[in-house]
C-alpha positions in Angstrom: 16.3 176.4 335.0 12.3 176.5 333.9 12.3 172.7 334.8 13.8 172.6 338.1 11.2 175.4 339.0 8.3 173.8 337.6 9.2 170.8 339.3 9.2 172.8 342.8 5.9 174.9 342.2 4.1 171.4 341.8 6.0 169.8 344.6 4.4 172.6 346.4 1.2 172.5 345.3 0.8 168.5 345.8 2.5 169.1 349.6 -0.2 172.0 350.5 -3.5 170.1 348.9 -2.2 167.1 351.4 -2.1 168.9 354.3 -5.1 170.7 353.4 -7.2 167.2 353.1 -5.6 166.7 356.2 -6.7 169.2 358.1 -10.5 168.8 356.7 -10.3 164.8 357.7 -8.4 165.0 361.0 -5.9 162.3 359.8 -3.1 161.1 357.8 -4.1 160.6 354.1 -0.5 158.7 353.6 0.1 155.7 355.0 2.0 152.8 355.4 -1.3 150.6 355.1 -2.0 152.8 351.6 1.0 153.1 350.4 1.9 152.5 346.6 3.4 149.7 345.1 5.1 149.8 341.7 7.5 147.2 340.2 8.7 147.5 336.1 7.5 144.4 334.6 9.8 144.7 331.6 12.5 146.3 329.4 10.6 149.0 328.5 10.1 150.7 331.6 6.5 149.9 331.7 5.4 150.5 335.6 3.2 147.8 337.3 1.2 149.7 340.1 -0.6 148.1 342.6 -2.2 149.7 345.8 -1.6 148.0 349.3 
């Protein structure tokens, strides 16, 4: 399905860029202390983000 493999190809892309920055900084650019947050805040599905 077109989906399903667009949905891979940008899974791909977003894992590569993040190891690449990686790689540049010489250190995690994911952590636990960065992590984000998100709660819905109503009915509607509206997302609340926060980072930590």
């Amino acid at each position: 399905m077109k989906t399903e493999r667009l949905l891979k190809q940008g899974s791909e892309v977003a894992s590569n860029t993040r190891k690449d920055i990686e790689e540049k900084l010489g250190e995690n650019v994911i952590s636990k202390d960065n992590n984000l947050n998100y709660q819905y805040i109503d009915d509607n599905k509206k997302l609340d983000c926060t980072v930590s």
